[in-house]
N, C-alpha and C positions, 0 to 999 in steps of 0.2 A: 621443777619450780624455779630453780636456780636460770635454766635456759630462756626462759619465757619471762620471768620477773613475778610470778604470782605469788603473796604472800612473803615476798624476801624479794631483795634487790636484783636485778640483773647482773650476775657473775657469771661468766662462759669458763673461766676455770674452775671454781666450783662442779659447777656441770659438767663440764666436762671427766674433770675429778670420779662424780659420783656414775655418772653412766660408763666411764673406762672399767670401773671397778664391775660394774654389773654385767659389761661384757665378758669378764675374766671368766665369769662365776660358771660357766658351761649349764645354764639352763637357758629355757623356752625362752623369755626375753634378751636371752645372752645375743642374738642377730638382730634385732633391733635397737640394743642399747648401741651396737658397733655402728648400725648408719647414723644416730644420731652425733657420734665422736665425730664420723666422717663428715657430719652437716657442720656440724661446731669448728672444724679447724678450718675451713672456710671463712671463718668469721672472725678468726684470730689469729696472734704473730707468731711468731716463731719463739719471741719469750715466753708469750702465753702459754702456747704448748707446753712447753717444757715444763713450765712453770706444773701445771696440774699432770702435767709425766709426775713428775717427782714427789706430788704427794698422794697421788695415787699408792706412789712404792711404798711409801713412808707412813700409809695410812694404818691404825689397828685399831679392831674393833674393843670395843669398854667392855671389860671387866663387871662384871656387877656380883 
């Protein structure tokens, strides 16, 4: 959603953000969340990247 703008603003770090994390995850989507990273930093800076590096690392899922 985040890549494309549907429903919520166009953010390529967010996106980026949540597909890095879905590639982590070693299942079935985990190879196509990784070309999409690869599509997205094409599209974005070098702070950008980082930028959704880092909260990727710093991400934790809620508590409930």
């Amino acid at each position: 959603m985040y890549a494309n703008g549907k429903g919520v603003p166009r953010d390529y770090v967010q996106a980026y953000k949540w597909y890095n994390l879905a590639a982590a995850q070693g299942n079935a989507i985990s190879g196509t969340a990784s070309l999409v990273v690869e599509e997205l930093e094409e599209k974005m800076t070098a702070e950008q990247i980082a930028e959704a590096q880092r909260l990727s690392r710093e991400w934790k899922p809620r508590k409930e």
